[in-house]
TORBA-341222 format. One record per residue: residue number from 1; y, x, z of N, C-alpha, C, O, CB in turn. Coordinates in pm, 1 decimal. Glycine has a CB too. Layout:
REM TORBA-341222
NUM:Y:X:Z:Y:X:Z:Y:X:Z:Y:X:Z:Y:X:Z
...
This chain:
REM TORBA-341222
1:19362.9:-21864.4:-1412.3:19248.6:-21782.6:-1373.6:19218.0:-21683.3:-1485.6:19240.5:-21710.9:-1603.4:19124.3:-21871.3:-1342.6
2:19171.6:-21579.0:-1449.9:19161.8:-21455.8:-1552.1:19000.7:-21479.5:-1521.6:18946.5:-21515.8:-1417.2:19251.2:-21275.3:-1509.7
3:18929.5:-21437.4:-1682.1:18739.8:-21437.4:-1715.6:18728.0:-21314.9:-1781.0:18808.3:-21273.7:-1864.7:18662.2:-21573.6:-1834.7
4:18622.5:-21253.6:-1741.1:18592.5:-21171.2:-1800.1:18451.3:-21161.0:-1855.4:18378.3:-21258.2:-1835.9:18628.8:-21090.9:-1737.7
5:18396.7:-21043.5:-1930.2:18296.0:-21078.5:-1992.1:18177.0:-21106.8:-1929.4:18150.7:-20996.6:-1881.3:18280.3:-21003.5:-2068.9
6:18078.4:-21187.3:-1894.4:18005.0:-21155.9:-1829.7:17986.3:-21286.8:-1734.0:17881.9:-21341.7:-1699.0:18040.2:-21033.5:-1785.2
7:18116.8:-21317.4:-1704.4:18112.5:-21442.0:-1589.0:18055.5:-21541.1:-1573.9:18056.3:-21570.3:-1693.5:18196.5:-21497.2:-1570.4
8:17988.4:-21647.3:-1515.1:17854.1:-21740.2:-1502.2:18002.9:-21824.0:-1487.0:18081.2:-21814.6:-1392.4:17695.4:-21724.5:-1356.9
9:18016.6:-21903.2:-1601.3:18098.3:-22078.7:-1602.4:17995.7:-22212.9:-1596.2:17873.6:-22204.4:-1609.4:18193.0:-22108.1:-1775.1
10:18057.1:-22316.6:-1577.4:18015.3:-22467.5:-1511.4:18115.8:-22512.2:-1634.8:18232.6:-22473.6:-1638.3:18062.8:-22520.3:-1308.0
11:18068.3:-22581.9:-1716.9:18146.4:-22703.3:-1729.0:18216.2:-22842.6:-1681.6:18154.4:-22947.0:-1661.0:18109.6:-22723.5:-1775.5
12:18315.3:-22829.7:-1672.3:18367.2:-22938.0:-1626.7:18453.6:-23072.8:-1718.5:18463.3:-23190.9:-1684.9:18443.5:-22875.9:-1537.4
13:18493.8:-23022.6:-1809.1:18493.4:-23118.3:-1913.9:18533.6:-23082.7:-2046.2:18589.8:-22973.4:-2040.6:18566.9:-23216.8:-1879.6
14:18529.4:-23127.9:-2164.8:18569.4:-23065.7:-2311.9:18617.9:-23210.3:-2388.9:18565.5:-23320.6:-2372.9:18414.0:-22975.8:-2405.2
15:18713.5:-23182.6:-2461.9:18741.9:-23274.7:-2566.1:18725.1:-23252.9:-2668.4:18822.2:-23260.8:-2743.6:18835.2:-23311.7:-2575.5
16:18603.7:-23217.4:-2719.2:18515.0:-23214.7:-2838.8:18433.0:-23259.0:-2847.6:18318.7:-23224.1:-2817.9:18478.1:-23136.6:-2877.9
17:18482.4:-23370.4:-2902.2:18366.1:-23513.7:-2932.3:18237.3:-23480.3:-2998.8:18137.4:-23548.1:-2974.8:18431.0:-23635.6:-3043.6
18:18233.4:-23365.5:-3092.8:18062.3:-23342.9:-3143.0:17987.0:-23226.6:-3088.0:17906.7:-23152.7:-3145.0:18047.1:-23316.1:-3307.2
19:18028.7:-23226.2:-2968.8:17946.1:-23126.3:-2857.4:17789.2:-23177.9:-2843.5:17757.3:-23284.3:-2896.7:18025.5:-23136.9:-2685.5
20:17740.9:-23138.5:-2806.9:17599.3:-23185.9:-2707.1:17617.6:-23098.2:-2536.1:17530.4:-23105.5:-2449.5:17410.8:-23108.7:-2810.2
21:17737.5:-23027.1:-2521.3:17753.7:-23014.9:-2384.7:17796.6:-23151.3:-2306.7:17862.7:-23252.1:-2331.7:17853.8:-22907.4:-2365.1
22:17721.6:-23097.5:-2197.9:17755.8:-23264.4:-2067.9:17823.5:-23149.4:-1935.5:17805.2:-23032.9:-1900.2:17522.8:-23396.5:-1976.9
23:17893.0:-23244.9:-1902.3:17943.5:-23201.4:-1741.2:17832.1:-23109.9:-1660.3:17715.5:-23145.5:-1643.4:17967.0:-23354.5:-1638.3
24:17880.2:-23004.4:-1620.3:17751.8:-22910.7:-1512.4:17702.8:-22811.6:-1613.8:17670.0:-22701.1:-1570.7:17587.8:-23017.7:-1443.6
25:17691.3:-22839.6:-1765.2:17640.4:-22695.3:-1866.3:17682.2:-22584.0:-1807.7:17790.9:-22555.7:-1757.3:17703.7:-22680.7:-2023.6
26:17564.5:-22512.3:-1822.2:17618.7:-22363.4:-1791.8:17655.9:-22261.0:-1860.8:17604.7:-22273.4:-1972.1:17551.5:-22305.8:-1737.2
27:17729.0:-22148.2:-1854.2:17737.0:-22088.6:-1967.6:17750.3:-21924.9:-1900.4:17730.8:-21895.6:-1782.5:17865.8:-22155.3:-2065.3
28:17795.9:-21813.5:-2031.7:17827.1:-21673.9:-2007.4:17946.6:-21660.1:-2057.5:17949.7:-21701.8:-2173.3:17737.5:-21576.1:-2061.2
29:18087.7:-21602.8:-2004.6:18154.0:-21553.8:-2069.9:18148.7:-21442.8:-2177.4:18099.9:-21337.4:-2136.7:18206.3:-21542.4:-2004.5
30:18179.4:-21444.5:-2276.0:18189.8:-21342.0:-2402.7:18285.7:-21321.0:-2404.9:18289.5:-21198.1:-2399.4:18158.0:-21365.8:-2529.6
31:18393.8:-21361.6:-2410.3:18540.1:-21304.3:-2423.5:18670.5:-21393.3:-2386.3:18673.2:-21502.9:-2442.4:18558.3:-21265.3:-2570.6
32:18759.5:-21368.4:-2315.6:18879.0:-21421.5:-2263.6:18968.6:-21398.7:-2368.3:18965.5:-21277.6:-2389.9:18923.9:-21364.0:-2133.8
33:19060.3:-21462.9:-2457.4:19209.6:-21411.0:-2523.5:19309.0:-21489.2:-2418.9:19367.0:-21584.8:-2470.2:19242.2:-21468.6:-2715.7
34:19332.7:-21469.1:-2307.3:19460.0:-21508.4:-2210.1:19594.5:-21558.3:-2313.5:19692.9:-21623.5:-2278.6:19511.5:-21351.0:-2105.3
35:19565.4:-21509.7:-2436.9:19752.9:-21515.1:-2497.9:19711.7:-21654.0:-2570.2:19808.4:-21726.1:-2594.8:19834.7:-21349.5:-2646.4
36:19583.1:-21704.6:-2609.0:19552.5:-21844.2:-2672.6:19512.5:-21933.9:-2561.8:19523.4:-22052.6:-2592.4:19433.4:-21840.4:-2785.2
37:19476.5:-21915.1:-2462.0:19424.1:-21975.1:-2325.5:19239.4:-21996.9:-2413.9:19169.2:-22098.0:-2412.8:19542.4:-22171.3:-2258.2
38:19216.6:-21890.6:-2465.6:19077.5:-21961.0:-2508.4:18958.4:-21868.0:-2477.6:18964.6:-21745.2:-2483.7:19073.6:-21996.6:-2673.5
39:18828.8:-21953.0:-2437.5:18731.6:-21858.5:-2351.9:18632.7:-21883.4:-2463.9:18652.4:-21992.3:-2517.9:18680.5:-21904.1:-2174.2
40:18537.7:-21817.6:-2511.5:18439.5:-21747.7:-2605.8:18344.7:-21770.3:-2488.1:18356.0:-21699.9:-2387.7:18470.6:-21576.3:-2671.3
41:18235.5:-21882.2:-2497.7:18109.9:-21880.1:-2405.3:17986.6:-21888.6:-2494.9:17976.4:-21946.1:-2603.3:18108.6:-22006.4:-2296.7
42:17923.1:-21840.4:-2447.6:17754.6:-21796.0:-2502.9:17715.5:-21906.9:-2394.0:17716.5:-21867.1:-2277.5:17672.5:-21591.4:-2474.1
43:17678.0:-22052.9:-2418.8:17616.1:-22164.3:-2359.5:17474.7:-22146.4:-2350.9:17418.5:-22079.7:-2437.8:17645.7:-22283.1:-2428.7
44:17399.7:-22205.9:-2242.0:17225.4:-22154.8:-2210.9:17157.4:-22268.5:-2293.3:17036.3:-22289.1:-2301.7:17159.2:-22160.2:-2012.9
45:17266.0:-22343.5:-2356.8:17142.5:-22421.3:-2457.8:17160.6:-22406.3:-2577.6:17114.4:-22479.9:-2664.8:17125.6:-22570.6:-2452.9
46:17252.4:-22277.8:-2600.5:17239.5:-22238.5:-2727.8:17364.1:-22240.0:-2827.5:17375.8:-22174.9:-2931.4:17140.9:-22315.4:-2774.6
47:17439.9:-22315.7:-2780.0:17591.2:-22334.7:-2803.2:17675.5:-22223.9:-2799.3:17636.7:-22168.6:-2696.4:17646.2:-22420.3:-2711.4
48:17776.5:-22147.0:-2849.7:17879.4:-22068.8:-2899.0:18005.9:-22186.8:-2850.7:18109.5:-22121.9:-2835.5:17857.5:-22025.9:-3081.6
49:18022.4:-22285.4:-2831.8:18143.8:-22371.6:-2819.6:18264.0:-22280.9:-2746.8:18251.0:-22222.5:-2639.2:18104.7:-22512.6:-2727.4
50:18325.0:-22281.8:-2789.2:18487.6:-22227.2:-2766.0:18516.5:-22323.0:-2654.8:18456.5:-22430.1:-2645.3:18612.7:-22245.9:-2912.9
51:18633.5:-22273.3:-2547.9:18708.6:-22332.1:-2453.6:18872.8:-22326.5:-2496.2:18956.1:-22236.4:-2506.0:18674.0:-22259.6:-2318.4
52:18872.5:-22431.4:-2510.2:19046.1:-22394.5:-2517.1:19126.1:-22473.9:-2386.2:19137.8:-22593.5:-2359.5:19126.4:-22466.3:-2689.5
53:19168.3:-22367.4:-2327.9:19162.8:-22432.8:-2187.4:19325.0:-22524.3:-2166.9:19375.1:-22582.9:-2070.9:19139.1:-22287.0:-2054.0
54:19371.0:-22499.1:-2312.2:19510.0:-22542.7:-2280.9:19560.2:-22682.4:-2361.0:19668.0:-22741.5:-2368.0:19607.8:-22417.8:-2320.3
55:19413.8:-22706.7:-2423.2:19436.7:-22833.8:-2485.3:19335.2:-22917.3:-2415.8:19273.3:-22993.1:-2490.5:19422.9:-22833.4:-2644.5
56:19302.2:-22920.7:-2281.9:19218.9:-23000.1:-2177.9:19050.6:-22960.6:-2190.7:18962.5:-23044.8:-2172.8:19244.6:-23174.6:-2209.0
57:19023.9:-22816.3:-2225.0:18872.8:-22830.8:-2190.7:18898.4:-22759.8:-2079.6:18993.9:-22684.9:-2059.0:18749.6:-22774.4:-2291.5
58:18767.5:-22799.1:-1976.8:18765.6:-22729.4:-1840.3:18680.1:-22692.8:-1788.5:18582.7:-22766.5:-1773.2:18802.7:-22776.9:-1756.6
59:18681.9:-22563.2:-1740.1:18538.8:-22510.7:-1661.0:18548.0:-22489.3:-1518.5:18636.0:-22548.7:-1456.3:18486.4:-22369.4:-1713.7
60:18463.1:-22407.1:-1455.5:18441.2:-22341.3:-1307.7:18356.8:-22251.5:-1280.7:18235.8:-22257.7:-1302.8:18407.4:-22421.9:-1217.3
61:18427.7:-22145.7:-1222.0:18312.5:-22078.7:-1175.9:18172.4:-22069.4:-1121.5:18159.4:-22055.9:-999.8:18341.6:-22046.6:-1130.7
62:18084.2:-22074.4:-1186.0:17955.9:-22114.5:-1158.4:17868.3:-22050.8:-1034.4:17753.5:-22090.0:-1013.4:17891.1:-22093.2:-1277.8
């Protein structure tokens, strides 16, 4: 799936054990790099957490 800036994501799961995101967080896309599989989200509780979608974190279109 291609993100662009702007896009309303769902979390669906992360393997970063010192998160305070839970399943259903919502977030904003800030930036896609397609060549790292990694998504840049501006989270609504305040979180910056990175997606790296290719080492098992997972989202959805919200």
């Amino acid at each position: 799936m291609t993100y662009k800036r702007g896009d309303r994501i769902a979390l669906v799961h992360t393997t970063d054990p010192h998160t305070d995101l839970t399943e259903g967080d919502l977030g904003t896309v800030r930036r896609y790099n397609a060549n790292l599989s990694q998504l840049s989200v501006d989270w609504d509780n305040g979180s910056t957490l990175s997606m790296l979608l290719d080492d098992g974190d997972e989202v959805r279109p919200a």
